[in-house]
ROZA-865292 format. One record per residue: residue number from 0; x, z, y negated of N, C-alpha, C in turn. Coordinates in pm, 1 decimal, padded with zeros to 6 digits. Atoms other than C-alpha are relative to their C-alpha. Layout:
REM residues N
ATOM     i        n.x        n.z        n.y       ca.x       ca.z       ca.y        c.x        c.z        c.y
ATOM   NUM          X          Z          Y          X          Z          Y          X          Z          Y
...
***
This chain:
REM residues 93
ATOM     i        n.x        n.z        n.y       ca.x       ca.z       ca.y        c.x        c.z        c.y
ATOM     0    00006.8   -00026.4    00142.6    07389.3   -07620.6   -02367.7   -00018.2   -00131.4   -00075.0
ATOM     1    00022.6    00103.6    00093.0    07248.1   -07860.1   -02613.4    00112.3   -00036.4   -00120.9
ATOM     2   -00131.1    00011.8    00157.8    07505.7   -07988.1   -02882.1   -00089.5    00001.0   -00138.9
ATOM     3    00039.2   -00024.5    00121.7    07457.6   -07887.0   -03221.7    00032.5   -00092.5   -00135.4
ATOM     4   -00054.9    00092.4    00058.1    07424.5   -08095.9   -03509.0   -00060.3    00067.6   -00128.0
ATOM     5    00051.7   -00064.8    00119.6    07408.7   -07937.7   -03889.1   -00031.6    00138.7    00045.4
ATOM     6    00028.0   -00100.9    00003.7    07323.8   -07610.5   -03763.4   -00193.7   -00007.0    00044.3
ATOM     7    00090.4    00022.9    00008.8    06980.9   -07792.1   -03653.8   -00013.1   -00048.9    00158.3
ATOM     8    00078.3    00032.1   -00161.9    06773.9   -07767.9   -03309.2   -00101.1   -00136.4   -00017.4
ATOM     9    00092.0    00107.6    00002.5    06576.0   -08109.4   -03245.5    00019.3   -00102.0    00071.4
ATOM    10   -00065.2    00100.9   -00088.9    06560.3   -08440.0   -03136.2    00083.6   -00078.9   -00119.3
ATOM    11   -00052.0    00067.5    00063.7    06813.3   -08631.0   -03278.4   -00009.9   -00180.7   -00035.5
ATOM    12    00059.2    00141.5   -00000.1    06695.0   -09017.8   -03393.7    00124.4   -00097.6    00013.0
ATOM    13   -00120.8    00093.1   -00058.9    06964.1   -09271.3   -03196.0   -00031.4   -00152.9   -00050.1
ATOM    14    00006.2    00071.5    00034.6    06803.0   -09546.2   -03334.6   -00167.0   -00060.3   -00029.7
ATOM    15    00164.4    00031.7    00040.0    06448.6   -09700.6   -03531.1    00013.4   -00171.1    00017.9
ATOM    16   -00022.5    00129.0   -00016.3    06404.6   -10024.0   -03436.3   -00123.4   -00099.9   -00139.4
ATOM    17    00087.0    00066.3    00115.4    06281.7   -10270.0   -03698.8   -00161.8   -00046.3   -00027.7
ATOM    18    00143.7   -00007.8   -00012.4    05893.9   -10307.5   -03781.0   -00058.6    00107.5    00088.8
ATOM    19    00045.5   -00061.7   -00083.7    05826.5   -10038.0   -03578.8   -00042.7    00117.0   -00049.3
ATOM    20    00119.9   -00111.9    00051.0    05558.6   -09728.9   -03612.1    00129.2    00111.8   -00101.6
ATOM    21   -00051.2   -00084.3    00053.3    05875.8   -09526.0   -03646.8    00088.6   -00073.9   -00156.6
ATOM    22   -00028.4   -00017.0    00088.5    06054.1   -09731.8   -03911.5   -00115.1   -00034.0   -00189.3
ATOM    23    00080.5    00002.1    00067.5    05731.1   -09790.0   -04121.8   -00058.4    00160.6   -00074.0
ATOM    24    00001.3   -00122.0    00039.4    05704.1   -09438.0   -04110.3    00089.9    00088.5   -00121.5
ATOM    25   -00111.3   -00040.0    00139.9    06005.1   -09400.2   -04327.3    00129.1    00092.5    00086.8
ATOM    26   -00104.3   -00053.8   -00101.0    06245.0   -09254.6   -03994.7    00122.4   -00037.0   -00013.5
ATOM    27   -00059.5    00087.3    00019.1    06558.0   -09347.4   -04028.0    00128.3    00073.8    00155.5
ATOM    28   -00151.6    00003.2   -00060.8    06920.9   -09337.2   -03785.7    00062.0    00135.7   -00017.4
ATOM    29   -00096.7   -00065.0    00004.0    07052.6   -08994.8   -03729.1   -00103.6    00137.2   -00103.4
ATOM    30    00090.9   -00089.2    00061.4    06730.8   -08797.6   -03875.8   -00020.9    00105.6    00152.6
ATOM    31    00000.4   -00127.3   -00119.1    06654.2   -08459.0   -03642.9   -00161.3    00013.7   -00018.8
ATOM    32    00203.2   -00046.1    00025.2    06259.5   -08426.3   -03595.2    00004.4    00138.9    00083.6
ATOM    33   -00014.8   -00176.5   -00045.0    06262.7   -08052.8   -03544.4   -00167.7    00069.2    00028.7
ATOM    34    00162.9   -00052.6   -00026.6    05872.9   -08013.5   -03542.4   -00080.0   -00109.0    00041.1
ATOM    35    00112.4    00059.5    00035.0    05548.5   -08220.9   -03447.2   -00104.2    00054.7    00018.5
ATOM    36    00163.7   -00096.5    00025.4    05212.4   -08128.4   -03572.1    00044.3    00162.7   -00049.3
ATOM    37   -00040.1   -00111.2   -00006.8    05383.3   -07808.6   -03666.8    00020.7    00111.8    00130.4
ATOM    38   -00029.6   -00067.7   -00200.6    05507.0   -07709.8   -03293.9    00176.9   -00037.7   -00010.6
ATOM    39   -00154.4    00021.1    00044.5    05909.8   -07661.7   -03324.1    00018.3   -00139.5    00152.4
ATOM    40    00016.1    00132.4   -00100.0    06046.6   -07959.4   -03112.0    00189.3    00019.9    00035.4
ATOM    41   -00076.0   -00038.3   -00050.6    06369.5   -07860.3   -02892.6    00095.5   -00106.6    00005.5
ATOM    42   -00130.7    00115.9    00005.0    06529.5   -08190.6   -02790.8   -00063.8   -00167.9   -00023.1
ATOM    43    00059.0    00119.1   -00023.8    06444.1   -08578.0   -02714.5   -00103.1    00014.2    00098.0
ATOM    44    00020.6    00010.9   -00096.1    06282.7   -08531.9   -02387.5   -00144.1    00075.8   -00019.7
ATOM    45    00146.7   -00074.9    00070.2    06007.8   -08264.8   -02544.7   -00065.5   -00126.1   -00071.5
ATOM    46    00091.7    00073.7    00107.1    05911.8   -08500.6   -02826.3   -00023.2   -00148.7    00029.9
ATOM    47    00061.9    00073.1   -00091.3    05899.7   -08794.5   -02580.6   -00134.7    00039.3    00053.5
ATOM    48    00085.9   -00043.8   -00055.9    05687.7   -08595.0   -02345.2   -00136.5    00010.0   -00120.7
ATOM    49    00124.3   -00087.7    00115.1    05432.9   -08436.7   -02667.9   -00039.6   -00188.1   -00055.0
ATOM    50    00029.9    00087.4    00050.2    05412.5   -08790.4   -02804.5   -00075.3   -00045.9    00064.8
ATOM    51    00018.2    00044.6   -00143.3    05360.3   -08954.2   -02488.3   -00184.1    00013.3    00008.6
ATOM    52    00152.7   -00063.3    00003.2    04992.2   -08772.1   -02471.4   -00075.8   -00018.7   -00136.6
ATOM    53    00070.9   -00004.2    00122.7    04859.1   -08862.4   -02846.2   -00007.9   -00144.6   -00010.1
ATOM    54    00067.5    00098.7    00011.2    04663.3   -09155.3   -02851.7    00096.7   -00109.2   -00111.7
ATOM    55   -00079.0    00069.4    00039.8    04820.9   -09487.0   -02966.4   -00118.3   -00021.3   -00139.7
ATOM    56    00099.6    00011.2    00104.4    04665.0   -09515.9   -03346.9   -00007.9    00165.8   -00074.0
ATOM    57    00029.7   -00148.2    00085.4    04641.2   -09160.4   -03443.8    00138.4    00038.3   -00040.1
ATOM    58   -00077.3   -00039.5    00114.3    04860.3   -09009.0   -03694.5    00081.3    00149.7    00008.9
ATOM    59   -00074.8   -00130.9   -00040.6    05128.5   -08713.9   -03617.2    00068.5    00052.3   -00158.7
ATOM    60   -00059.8   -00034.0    00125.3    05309.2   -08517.9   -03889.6    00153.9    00063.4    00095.8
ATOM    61   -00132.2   -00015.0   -00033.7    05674.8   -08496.2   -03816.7    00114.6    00103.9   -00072.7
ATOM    62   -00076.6   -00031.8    00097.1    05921.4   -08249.1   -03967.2    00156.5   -00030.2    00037.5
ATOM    63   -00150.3    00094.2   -00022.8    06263.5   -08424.5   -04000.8    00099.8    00120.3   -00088.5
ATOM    64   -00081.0   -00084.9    00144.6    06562.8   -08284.0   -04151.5    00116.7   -00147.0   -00008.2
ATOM    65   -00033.9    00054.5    00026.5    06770.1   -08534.2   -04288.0    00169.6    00021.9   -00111.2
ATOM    66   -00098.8   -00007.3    00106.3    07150.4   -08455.8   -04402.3   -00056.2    00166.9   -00039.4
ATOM    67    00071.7   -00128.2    00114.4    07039.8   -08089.2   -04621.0   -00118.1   -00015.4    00041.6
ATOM    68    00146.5   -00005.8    00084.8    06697.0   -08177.4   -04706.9   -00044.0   -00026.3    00174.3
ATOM    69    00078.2    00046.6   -00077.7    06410.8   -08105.3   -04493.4   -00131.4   -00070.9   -00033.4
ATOM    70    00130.1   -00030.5    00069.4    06095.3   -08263.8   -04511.3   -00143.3   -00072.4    00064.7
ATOM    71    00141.1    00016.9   -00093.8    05767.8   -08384.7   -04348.7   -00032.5   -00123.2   -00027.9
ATOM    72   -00002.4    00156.9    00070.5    05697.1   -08749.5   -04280.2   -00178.0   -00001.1    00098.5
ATOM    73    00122.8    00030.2   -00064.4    05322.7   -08895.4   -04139.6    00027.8   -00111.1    00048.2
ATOM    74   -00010.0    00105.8   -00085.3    05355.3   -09122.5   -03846.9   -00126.8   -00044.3    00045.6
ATOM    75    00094.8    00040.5   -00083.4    05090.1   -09323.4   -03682.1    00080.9   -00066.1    00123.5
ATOM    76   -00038.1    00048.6   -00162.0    05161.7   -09361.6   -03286.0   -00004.3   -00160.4    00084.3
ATOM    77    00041.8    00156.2   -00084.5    05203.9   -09689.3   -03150.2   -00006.7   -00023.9    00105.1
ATOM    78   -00023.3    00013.5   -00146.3    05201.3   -09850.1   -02803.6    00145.4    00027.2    00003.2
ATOM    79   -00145.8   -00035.5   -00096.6    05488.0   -09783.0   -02577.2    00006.2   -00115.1    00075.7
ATOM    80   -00112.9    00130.1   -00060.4    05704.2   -10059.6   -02483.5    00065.1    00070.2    00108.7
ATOM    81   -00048.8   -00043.3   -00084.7    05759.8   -09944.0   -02145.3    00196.1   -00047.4    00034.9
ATOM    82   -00136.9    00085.8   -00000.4    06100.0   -10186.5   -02150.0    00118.6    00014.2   -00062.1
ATOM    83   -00092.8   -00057.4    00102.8    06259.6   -10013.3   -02404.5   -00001.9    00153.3   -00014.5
ATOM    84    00027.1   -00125.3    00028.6    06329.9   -09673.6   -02375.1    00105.8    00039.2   -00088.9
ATOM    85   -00123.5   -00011.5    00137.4    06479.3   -09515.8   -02669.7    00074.6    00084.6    00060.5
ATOM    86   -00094.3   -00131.9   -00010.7    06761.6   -09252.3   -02619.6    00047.7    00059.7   -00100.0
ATOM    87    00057.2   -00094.0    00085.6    06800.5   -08976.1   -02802.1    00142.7    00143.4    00045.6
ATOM    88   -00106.0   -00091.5   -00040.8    07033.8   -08670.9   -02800.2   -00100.7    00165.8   -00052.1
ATOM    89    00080.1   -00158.4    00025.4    06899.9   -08283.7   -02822.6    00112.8    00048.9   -00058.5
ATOM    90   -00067.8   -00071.6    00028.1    07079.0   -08063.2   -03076.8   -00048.4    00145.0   -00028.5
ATOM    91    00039.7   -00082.7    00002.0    07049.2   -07726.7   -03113.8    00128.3    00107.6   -00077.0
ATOM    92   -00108.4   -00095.2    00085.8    07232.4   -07420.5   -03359.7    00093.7    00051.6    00043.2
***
């Protein structure tokens, strides 16, 4: 069973590291990305995998929920720093 956080299935964001695609994006510490591209997004390990496959440079649409408010951010994909893998927690309702 996935742990639940807010009443919200997703991946949970463990940490944006500075200059990076995700915090340029406007991501922040403890945000839930519950969709990408409009495709619901289950835990960390999904939205690893789905990312993983979309060209470094092209532009995803993310739906975050943040605290209450949900709301849709536009990322562009960067390289993968094989050396750093982020971790991540899956919550679910």
């Amino acid at each position: 069973m996935q742990p639940s956080i807010g009443g919200v299935e997703g991946a949970l964001i463990a940490e944006v590291e500075p200059n990076s695609p995700a915090a340029a994006a406007g991501l922040r510490k403890d945000d839930v990305v519950t969709a990408l591209n409009g495709h619901p997004v289950r835990g960390p390990a999904e939205l690893r995998a789905r990312l993983g496959v979309v060209p470094a440079g092209e532009t995803v649409e993310l739906k975050v929920q943040r605290g209450k408010e949900s709301q849709v951010i536009t990322a562009r994909v960067g390289e993968i720093d094989k050396s750093q893998t982020a971790g991540g927690q899956s919550v679910r309702n």
